[in-house]
C-alpha positions in Angstrom: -16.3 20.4 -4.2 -20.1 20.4 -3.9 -20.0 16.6 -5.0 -17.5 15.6 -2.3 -19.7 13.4 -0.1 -21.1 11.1 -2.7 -17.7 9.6 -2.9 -17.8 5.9 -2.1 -17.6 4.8 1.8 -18.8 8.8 2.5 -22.1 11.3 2.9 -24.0 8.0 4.9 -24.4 10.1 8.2 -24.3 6.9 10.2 -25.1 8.4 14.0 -21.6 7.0 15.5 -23.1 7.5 19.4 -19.6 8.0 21.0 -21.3 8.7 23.8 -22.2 5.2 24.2 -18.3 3.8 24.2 -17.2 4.1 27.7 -20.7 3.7 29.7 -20.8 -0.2 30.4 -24.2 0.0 31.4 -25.4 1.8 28.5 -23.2 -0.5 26.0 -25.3 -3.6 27.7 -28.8 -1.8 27.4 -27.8 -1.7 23.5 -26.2 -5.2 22.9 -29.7 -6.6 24.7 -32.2 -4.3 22.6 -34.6 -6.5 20.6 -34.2 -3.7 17.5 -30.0 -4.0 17.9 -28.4 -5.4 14.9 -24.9 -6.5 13.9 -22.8 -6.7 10.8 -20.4 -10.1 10.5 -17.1 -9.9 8.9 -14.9 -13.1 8.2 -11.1 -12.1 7.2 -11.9 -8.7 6.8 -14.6 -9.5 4.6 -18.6 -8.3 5.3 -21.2 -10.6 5.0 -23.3 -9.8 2.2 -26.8 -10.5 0.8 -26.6 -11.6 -2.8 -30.5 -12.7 -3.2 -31.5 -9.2 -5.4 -30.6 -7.2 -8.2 -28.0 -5.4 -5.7 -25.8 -6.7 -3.4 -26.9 -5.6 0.6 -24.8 -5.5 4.1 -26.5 -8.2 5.8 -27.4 -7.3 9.5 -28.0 -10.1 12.0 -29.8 -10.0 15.2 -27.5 -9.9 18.4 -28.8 -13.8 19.2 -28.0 -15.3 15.7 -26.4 -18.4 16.3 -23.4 -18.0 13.9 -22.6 -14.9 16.6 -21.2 -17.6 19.2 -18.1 -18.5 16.6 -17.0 -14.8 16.9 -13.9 -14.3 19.0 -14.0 -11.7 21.6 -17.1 -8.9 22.1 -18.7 -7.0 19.8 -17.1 -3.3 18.4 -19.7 -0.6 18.4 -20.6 1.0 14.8 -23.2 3.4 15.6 -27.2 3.8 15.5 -29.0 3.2 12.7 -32.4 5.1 12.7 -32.2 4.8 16.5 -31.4 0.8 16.7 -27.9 0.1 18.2 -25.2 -1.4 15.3 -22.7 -3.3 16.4 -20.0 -5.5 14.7 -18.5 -9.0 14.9 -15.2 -10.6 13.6 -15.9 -14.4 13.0 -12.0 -14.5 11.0 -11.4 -18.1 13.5 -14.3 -20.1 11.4 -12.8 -22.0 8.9 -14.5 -22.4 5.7 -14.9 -25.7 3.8 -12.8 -27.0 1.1 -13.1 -25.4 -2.2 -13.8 -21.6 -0.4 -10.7 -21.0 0.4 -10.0 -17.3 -0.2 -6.7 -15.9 -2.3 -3.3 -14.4 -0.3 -4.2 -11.7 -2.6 -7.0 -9.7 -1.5 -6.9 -7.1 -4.4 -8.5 -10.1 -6.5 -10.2 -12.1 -4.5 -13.8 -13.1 -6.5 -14.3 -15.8 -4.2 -17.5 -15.6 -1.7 -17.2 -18.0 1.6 -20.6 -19.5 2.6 -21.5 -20.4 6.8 -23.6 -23.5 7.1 -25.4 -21.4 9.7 -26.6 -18.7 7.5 -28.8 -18.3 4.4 -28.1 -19.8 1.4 -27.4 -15.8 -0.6 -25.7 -14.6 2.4 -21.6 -14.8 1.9 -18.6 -13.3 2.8 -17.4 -11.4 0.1 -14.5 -8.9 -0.6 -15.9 -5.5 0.1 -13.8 -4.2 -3.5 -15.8 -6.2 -5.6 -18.9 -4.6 -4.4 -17.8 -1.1 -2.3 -19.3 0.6 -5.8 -22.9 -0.7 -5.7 -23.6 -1.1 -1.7 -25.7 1.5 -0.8 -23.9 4.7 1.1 -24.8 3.4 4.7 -24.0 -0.3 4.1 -21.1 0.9 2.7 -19.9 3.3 5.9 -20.9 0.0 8.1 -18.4 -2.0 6.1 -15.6 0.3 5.8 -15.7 1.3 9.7 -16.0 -2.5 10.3 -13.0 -3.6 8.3 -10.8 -1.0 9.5 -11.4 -1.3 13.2 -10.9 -5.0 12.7 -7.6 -4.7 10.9 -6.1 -2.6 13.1 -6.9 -4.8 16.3 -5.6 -7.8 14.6 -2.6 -5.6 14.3 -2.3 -3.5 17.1 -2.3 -6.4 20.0 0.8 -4.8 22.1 1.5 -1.9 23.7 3.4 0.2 21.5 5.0 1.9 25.0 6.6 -0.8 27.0 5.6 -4.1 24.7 2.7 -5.7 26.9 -0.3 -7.1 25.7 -3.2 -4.1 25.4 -6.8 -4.6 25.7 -10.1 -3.6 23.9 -11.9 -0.7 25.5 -14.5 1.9 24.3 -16.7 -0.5 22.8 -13.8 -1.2 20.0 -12.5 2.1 19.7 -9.5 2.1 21.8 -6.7 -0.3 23.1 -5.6 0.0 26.8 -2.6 -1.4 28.2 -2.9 -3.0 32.0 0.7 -2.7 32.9 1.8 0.8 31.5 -1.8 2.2 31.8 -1.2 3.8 27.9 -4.2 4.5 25.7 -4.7 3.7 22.1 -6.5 4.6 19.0 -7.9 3.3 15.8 -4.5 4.1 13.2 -5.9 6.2 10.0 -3.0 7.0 7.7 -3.5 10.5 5.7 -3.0 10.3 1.9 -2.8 12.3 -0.8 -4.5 11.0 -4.1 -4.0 14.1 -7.3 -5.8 14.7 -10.0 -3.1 16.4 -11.8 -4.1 18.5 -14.5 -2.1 20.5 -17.5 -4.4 22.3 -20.2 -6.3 19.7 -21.6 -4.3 16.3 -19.9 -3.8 15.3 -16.7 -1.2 13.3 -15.3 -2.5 8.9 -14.6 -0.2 6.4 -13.7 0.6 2.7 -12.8 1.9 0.9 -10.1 3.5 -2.5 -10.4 1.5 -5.4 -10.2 -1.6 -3.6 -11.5 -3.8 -5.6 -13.7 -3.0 -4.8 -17.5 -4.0 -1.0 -18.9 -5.4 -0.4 -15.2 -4.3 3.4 -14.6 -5.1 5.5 -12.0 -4.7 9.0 -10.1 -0.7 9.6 -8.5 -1.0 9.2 -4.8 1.4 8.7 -1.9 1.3 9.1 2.1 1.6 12.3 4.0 4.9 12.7 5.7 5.6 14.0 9.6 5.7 17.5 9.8 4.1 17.9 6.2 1.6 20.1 4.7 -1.0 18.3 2.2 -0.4 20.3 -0.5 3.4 20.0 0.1 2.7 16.3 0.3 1.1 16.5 -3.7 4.2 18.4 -5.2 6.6 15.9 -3.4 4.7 13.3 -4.1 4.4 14.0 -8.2 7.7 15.2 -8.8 9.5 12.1 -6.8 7.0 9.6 -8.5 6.7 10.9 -12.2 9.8 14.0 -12.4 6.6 16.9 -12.4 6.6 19.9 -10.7 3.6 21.1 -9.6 2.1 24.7 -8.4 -1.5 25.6 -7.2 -3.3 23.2 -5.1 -7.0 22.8 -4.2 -8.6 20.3 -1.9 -11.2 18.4 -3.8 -13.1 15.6 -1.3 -11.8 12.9 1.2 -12.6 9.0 1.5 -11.9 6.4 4.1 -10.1 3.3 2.7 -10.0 0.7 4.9 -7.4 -1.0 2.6 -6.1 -1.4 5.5 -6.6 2.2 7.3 -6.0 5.0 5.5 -8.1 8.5 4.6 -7.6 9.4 1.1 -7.4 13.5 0.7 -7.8 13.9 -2.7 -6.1 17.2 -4.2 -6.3 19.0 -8.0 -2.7 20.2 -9.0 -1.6 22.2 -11.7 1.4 21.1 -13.3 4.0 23.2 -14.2 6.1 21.4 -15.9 5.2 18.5 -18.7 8.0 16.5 -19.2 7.6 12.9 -17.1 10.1 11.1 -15.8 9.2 8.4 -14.0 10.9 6.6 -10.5 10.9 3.3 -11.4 10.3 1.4 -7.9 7.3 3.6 -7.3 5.6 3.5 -10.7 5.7 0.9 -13.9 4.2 3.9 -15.7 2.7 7.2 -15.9 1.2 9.0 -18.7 -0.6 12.2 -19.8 -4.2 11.7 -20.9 -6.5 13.9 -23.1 -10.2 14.2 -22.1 -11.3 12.6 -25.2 -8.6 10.2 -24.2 -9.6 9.5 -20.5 -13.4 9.7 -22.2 -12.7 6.5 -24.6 -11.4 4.9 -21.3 -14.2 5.2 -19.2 -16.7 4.3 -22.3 -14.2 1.4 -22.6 -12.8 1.9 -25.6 -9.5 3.1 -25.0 -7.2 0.6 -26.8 -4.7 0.2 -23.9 -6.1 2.3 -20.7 -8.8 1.2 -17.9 -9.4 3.5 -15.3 -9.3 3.2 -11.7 -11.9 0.9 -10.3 -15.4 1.9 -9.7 -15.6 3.0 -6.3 -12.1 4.1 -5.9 -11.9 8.4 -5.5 -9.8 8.6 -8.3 -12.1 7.3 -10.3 -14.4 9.5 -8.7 -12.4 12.4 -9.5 -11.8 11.6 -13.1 -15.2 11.4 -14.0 -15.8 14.9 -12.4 -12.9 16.5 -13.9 -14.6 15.3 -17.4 -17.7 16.7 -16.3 -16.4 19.9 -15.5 -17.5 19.5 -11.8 -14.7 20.2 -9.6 -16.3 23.5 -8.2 
């Protein structure tokens, strides 16, 4: 898909410099350059800039005085036209009364604001505003939030139990008393755009806002191919067999850590029969159907959210642009 890397959270090119991780020496040349930056997070959510027409990642300098509230050092993002990035988790400040964020992150509107920084700059749920950061704030965010996440829930050795340790600048966990090495967790799923003539194949999950539909999608299983992964996936979820498969484009999702492989299937068979603990409802769409939708005119369907691949590839597949 020529279109693949304009997908949200991909095509930034962010300059990762692995070979930075394990040199000490090289990590503290970078944290004390005047041009190094670094990217706050507060609960999993990135500080952001609301002071223009479009939100923006803010970037601090390494010496900012909100910095010494962050627990632990710094993880390594990358370069960023040559300046070091690096990223900080202040998740142990607690915000005044009345910011108090929802248990529900899928809805969370609220924006938290640090006495220490400027008056626009707030932490704010990177969902509400994946879809209009720019490509590399974006990338920043999503690596951010994932490694994060998965430290906050990786802490022991998943070999003998012990406590583990950061190393690599963020990018690993080592235990002390088994000497076992670990990794940043990214779970592989499948997200289809399932098609048949003129329809394809949208569904709900439980809990969804009302009329919000979206693109079938489910994790890869051990020992499974992705395109055995799709037809499992759609005939266990909605009773549809399916037959070709195509690989389409890929996203990171850092909701919590997972990379979504988004597939085109051909259905075979029509008929839907939905699994009622996976799904609340699945449907075939027209494209003049799906096109009301995404005009907003559909009288019970909204699409995915913006920013989300399979919104991504249902506006491709009604531009014809899946080549």
């Amino acid at each position: 898909m020529r279109l693949a890397e304009t997908v949200t959270f991909g095509g930034s090119g962010l300059d990762r410099a692995a070979e930075w991780r394990g040199d000490a020496r090289a990590l503290a040349a970078a944290a004390g350059d005047r041009s190094a930056r670094c990217v706050a997070l507060w609960r999993g959510k990135p500080l952001v800039a609301h002071d223009g027409p479009v939100p923006r990642l803010v970037r601090l300098a390494m010496d900012h005085p909100v910095l010494s509230e962050a627990a632990g050092a710094p993880v390594l993002l990358g370069r960023e036209d040559g300046a070091p990035v690096f990223a900080h988790d202040l998740s142990g400040w607690q915000p005044p009364a009345g910011q108090a964020a929802p248990e529900d992150g899928f809805a969370d509107a609220t924006r938290q604001h640090h006495p220490a920084l400027d008056a626009a700059q707030r932490f704010t749920e990177l969902r509400g505003v994946m879809a209009v950061l720019g490509p590399r704030d974006a990338e920043l965010a999503a690596t951010a939030r994932a490694l994060f996440g998965w430290h906050r829930t990786h802490g022991f050795c998943a070999v003998c139990g012990d406590r583990s340790e950061v190393a690599q600048a963020g990018w690993q966990r080592v235990c002390p008393a088994c000497g076992a090495h670990h990794f940043p967790r990214t779970d592989p799923v499948v997200i289809m755009l399932i098609t048949h003539g003129n329809a394809v194949l949208v569904g709900r999950s439980h809990g969804w806002p009302a009329g919000m539909y979206s693109a079938l999608a489910g994790f890869v299983e051990p020992g499974e191919t992705i395109e055995a992964a799709v037809r499992r996936e759609v005939m266990e979820e909605a009773g549809v067999r399916v037959g070709r498969v195509t690989y389409l484009a890929s996203q990171p999702w850092p909701f919590p850590a997972s990379l979504m492989i988004g597939c085109h299937g051909v259905a075979e068979t029509a008929a839907v029969t939905i699994d009622p603990v996976e799904l609340d409802d699945a449907v075939w769409m027209s494209r003049e159907e799906m096109m009301e939708a995404f005009a907003g005119r559909h009288p019970v369907l909204t699409p995915a959210r913006e920013g989300a691949i399979a919104r991504f590839l249902l506006r491709n597949w009604l531009a014809d642009r899946l080549d």
